[in-house]
C-alpha positions, -999 to 999 in steps of 0.1 A, spaced: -752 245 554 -731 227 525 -701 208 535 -669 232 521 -655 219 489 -615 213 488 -610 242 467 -620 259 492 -596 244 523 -568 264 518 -534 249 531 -524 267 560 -489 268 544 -497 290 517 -494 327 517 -517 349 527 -511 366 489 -519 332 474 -548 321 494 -562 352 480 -554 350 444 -569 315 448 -602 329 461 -603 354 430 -600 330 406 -622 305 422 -652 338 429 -649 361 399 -637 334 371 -649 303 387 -620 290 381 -613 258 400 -582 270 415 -561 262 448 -530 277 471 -504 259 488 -470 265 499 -457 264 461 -485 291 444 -514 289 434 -525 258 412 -551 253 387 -569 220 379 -572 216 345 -596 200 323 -636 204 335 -638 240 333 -603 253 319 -580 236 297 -549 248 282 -525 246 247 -489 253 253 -472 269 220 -435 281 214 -439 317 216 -430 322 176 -463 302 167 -478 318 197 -478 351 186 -496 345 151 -520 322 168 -526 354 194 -532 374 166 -555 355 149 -578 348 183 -579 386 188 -590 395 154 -618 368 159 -624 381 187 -613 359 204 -587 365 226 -575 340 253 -558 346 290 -522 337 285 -492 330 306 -460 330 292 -434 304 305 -397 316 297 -375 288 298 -350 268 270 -381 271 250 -405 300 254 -440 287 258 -472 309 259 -501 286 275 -532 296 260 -563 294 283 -592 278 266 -625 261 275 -628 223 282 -616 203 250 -637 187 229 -630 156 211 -609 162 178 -600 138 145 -567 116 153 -555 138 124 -555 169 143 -540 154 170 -511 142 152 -509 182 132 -505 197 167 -478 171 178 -461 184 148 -463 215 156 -450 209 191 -483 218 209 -484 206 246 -515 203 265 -521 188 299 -541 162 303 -579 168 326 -572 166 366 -538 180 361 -527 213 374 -513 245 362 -492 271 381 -510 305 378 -489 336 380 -496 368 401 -518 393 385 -495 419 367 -459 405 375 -439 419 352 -406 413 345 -409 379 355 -400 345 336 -436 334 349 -465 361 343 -492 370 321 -490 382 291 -532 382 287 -547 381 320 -578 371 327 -609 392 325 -637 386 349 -676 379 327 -652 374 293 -659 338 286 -622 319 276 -621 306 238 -636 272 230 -603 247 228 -610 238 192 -609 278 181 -573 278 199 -563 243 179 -577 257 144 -560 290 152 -529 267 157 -534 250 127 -545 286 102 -511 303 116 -490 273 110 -505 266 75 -499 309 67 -462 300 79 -457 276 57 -472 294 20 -453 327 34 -420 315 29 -399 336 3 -391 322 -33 -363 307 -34 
């Protein structure tokens, strides 16, 4: 018998509902996700990882993943600024000078052992939810198809722009 890991100690302060979202994630994604009295929480960086992108970028870099098909799980986060956080796979390591195009372009990511508050499956209406939820055997994007997506739909913005 194998000792339980801690994603698999559940605080006894979480809900019911949560401690059971956290053991879908965790069994059908293998996501390694945990509940507590605050949602359910997922640690970023060995098996997911995530871009955050202001939901006007977002939506061309969507577009793009899809018709490569390559659509990512995404949660949009209203707020002062909309963000959609694209789920991708672990990142990979990238130039300096793509770093420094997607702090430009005002691309968040969290960095590995952090955590990220999942949504309920199929909330609508809510300033948390998913907008792309997850699919159980559909493997997530690579990170660097989600950062080159980033990069395509922000270079398309740019040579779109109306004569002047």
């Amino acid at each position: 018998m194998t000792a339980p890991t801690v994603y698999d100690q559940q605080p006894r302060s979480a809900s019911r509902g949560d401690r059971v979202l956290a053991r879908y994630y965790r069994t059908a994604l293998a996501w390694p996700a945990v509940a507590d009295s605050t949602g359910v929480w997922l640690r970023i960086g060995d098996v997911v990882d995530v871009l955050a992108i202001r939901t006007r970028l977002a939506i061309k870099v969507n577009s793009i993943l899809v018709q490569s098909l390559l659509g990512a799980p995404v949660v949009e986060v209203r707020g002062r600024h909309t963000l959609w956080v694209f789920l991708t796979q672990p990142r990979t390591p990238l130039r300096q000078s793509t770093w420094a195009d997607l702090v430009r372009l005002g691309i968040e990511w969290r960095e590995p052992g952090s955590a990220l508050r999942l949504p309920p499956l199929g909330g609508i209406g809510s300033s948390f939810r998913w907008l792309r939820c997850p699919t159980r055997g559909v493997q997530l994007p690579p990170w660097t198809a989600v950062v080159g997506a980033a990069r395509s739909a922000a270079g398309q913005s740019v040579h779109k722009q109306p004569p002047s």
